[in-house]
C-alpha positions in Angstrom: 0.0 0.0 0.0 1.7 3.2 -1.1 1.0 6.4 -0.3 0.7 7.9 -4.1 -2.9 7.5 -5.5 -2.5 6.1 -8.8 -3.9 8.6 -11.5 -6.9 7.4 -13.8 -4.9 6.8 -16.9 -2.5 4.3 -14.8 -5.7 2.4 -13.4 -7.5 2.2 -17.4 -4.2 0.3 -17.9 -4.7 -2.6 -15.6 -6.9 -5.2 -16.0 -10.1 -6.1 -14.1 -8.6 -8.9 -11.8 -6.4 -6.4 -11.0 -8.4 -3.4 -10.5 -10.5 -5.6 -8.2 -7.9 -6.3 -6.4 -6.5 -3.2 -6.0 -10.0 -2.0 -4.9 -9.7 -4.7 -2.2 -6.6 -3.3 -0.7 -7.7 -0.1 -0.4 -11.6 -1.0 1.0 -9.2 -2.5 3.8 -7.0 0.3 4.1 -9.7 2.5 4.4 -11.0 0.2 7.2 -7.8 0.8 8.9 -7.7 4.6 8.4 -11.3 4.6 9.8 -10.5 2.6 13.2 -6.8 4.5 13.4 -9.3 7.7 13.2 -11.2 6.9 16.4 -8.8 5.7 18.2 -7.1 9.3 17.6 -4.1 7.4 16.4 -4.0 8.4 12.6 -1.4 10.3 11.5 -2.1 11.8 8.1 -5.9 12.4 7.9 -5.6 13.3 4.3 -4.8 9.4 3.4 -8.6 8.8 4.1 -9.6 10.9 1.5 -6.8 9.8 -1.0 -8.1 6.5 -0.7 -11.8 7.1 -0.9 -11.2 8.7 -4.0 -9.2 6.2 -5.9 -12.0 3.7 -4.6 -14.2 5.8 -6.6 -12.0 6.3 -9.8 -11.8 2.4 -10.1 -15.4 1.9 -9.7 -16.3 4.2 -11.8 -13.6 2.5 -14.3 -14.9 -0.9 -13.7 -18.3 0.3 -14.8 -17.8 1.7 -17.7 -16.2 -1.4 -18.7 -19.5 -3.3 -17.4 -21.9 -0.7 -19.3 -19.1 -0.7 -22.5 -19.5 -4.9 -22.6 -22.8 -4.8 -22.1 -23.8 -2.2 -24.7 -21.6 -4.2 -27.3 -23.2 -7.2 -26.6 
């Protein structure tokens, strides 16, 4: 788990096994973040929203390869 978001055009280059995957580590992560937030342990609250974010850029990229596959047949 690194601390540099990957950028849109880096995540339209993987695959969807590893997109999900990827998406996987970072739902967990995000876990993490959450409890390391109550417990007033987290160091670098921006992380949270790096990581919600790049959640939401490969859902959004594993959808409009869903909507893409469906519409072509």
């Amino acid at each position: 788990m690194s601390d540099k978001p990957m950028k849109a055009s880096e995540l339209r280059k993987l695959d969807d096994a590893k997109l999900r995957e990827r998406l996987e580590e970072l739902s967990a992560e995000l876990m993490k973040l959450r409890f390391q937030k109550a417990t007033m342990q987290l160091a670098n609250p921006a992380r949270i929203r790096q990581v919600k974010r790049e959640i939401a850029r490969i859902k959004t990229i594993l959808n409009e390869r869903r909507r893409a596959e469906a519409a072509n047949g």
